[in-house]
N, C-alpha and C positions, 0 to 999 in steps of 0.2 A: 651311509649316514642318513635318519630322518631328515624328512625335509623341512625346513624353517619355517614354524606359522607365527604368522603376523597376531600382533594382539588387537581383540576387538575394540577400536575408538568407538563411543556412542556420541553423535552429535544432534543436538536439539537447535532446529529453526524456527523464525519467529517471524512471521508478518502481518504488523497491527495496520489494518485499515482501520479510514476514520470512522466503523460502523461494525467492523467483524479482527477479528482475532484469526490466522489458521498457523497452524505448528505440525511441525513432525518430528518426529525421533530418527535418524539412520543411524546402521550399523557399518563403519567401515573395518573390513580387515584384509581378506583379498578384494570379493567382488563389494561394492556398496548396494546395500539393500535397505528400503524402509521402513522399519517394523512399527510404526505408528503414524497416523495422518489423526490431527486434531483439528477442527471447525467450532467457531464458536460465534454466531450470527443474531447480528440485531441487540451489539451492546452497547445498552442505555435505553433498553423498552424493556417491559415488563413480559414478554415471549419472546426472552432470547432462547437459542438453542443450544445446545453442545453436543457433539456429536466425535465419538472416538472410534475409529475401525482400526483393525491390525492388518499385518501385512497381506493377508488375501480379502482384502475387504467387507472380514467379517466384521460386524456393528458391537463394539465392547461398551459403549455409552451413546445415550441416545433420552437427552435430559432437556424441559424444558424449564424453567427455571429467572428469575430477574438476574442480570447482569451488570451492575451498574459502569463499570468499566473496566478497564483491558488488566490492569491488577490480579481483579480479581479472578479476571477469566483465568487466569494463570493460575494463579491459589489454588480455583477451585480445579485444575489441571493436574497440579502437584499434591494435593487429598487424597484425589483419587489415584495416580504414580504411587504412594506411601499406603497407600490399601492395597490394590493389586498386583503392583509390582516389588517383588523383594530383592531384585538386580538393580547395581546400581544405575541411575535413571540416563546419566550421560556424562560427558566430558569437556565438554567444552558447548558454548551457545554461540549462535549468528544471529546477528537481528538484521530488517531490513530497516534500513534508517531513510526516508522518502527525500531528505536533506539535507547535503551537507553543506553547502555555501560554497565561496569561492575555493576553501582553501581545505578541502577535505572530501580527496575523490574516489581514493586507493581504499579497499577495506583496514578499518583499523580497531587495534585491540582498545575495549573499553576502558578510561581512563579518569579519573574525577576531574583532571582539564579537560579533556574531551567533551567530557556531560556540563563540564558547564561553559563549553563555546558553542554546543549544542543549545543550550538553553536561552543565550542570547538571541539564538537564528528562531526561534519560536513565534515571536511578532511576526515575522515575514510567511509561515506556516503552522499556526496556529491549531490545525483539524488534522495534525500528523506528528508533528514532533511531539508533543508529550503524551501521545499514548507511545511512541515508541519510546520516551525519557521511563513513564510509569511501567512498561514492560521490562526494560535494562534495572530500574531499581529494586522491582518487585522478585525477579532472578539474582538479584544481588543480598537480597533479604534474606529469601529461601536458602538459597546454596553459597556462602559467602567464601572468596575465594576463586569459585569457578570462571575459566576466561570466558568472556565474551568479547563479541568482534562485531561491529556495526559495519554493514556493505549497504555502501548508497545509493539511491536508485538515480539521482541523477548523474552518476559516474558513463553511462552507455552513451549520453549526450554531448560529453564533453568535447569529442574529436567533428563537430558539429561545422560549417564552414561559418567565418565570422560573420558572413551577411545573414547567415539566420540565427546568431545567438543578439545581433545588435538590434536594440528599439530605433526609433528615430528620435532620438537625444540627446544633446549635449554629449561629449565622451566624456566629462567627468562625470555624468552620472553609469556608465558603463566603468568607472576607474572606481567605484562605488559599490561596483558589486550590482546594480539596474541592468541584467542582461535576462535572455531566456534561457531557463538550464535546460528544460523539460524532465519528465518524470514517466513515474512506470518503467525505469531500463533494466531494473533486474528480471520483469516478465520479458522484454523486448531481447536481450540476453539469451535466455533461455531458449524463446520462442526462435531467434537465429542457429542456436547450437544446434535444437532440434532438427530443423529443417536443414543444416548441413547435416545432416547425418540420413536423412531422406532421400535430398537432393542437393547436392556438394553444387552444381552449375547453375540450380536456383537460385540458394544464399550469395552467390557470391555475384550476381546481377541486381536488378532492381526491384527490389521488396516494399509493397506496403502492408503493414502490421497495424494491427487494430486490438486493442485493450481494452475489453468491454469490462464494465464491472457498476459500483455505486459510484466507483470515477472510472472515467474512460477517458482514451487519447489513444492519437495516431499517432505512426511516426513512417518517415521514408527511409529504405535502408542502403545504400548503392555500397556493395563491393563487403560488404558484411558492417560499414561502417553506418551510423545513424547521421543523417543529412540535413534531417528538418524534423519539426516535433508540433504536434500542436497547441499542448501547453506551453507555458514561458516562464514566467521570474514566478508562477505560483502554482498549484495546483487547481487552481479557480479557473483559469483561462480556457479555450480551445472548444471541446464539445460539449453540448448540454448532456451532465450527467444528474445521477441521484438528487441529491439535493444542492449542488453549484450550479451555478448562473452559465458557465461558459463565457465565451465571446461576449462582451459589451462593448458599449460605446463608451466610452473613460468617460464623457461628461453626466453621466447618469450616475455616479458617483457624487459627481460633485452637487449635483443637484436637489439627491436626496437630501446633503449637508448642506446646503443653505437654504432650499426652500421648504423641505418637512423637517429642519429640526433635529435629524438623525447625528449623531454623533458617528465618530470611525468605526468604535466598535460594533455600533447597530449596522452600517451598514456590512460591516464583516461578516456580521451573523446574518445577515438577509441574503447574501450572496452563495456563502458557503452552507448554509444549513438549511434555509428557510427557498432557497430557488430551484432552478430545474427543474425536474419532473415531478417535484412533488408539488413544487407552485406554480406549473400548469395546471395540474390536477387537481390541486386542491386538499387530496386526500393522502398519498403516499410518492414515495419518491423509488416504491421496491418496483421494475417489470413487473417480476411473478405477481403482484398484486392489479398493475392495472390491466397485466393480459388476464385476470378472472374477470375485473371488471367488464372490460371491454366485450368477455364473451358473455355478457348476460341479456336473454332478450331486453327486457326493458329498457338497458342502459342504451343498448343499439339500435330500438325503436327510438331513443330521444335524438341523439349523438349521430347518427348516420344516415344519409339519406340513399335508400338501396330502390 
């Protein structure tokens, strides 16, 4: 008798950060393979990039181009899919949803309840859920029909010990939904699968993991379970990244609102957009931009004392 081949599933992933786009196509039928990696960087400046390679990392697009957000980044994804590609594109979508609140931790199929209990949770993460709401709709647009499934990044946190998801708070504000979820666990996920697969008696001891990016956080891992995180109820919290503030002192908040005048949402936007590296700097909130800075004489004849 032939032997039984499996039919090819094409799956398309999606992970909107608050500042880039990256997607890939895989092919499952026996082994899983990737046959596209998509990058789309710096959306919402006018030199964003896009960048598409195939499965041996030859470069099939490589565009600079305005971006104005994650929509579009997509669109203009699925243009170029309906030019180049005349197989169909895929079968099903994953998003990475950075969010899901108390009551949405297991991956689940996208649903118009769903998107709009999602939509509620958007004051609370405002610089993540709606590019990921605008990515689920803009796929909904395009290909209408096709399933998608949101996996949530704070689902890796959940088995967290209570004394490090509680603030120091009242418990009805913890009966409220005021705990720390932390974020980033579908890289910290990954990043453990990996490393069992490495080293099986490292993952399963005591791991610290580091998520560099335009957000970064830490997390500790003991026994392959995550233990502590150093974001909490927001993705604002923990280390100084891109453009968030990290760690504050909660009364610097308040401060801003009553002594300059700033309203919630000014101070939202000054934490999350306007702080970190780019409001030490002044200038950008990208590394790659202040390590050219940094390497220029002049800058390091002011800046440094050698």
């Amino acid at each position: 008798m032939p032997a039984l081949t499996r039919p090819i599933v094409r799956l398309l992933t999606i992970n909107t950060g608050s500042s880039s786009l990256k997607a890939a196509v895989y092919e499952r039928g026996g082994a899983e393979k990737r046959t596209l990696a998509i990058s789309v960087e710096r959306i919402g400046h006018a030199d964003s990039r896009i960048h598409i390679t195939d499965a041996g990392g030859a470069m099939l697009l490589d565009r600079q181009q305005a971006v104005p957000d994650h929509g579009e980044a997509l669109r203009t994804l699925f243009a170029w899919l309906h030019t180049e590609r005349s197989d169909p594109p895929f079968d099903a979508v994953g998003h990475r949803v950075v969010y899901g609140g108390m009551h949405h931790r297991e991956p689940e199929r996208m649903t118009d309840a769903l998107v709009a209990a999602l939509r509620e949770l958007t004051v609370i993460d405002p610089d993540h859920l709606p590019q990921a709401l605008d990515a689920i709709g803009t796929v909904g647009e395009s290909y209408p029909g096709l399933p998608q499934v949101a996996c949530f990044d704070t689902a890796f946190h959940r088995q967290m010990p209570q004394v490090a998801t509680l603030y120091a708070l009242p418990q009805e504000y913890a009966d409220a939904g005021v705990i720390r979820y932390g974020f980033h666990g579908l890289s910290y996920e990954y990043i453990m699968q990996a490393l069992r697969t490495e080293d099986r008696a490292a993952a399963d001891g005591r791991v610290i993991v580091a998520h560099l990016g335009s957000g970064a956080s830490m997390a500790a891992v003991h026994g392959g379970i995550g233990v502590e995180t150093t974001m909490g109820f927001t993705p604002t919290g923990g280390l100084v990244m891109g453009t968030r503030v990290g760690d504050l002192d909660p009364s610097v908040p308040l401060y801003l609102v009553r002594s300059r005048g700033m309203t919630p949402d000014d101070v939202s936007a000054l934490l999350n957009t306007h702080a970190g590296m780019l409001g030490v700097s002044g200038t950008s909130g990208d590394v790659r931009d202040l390590l050219e800075r940094a390497l220029r004489p002049e800058w390091r004849k002011d800046h440094l004392q050698i």
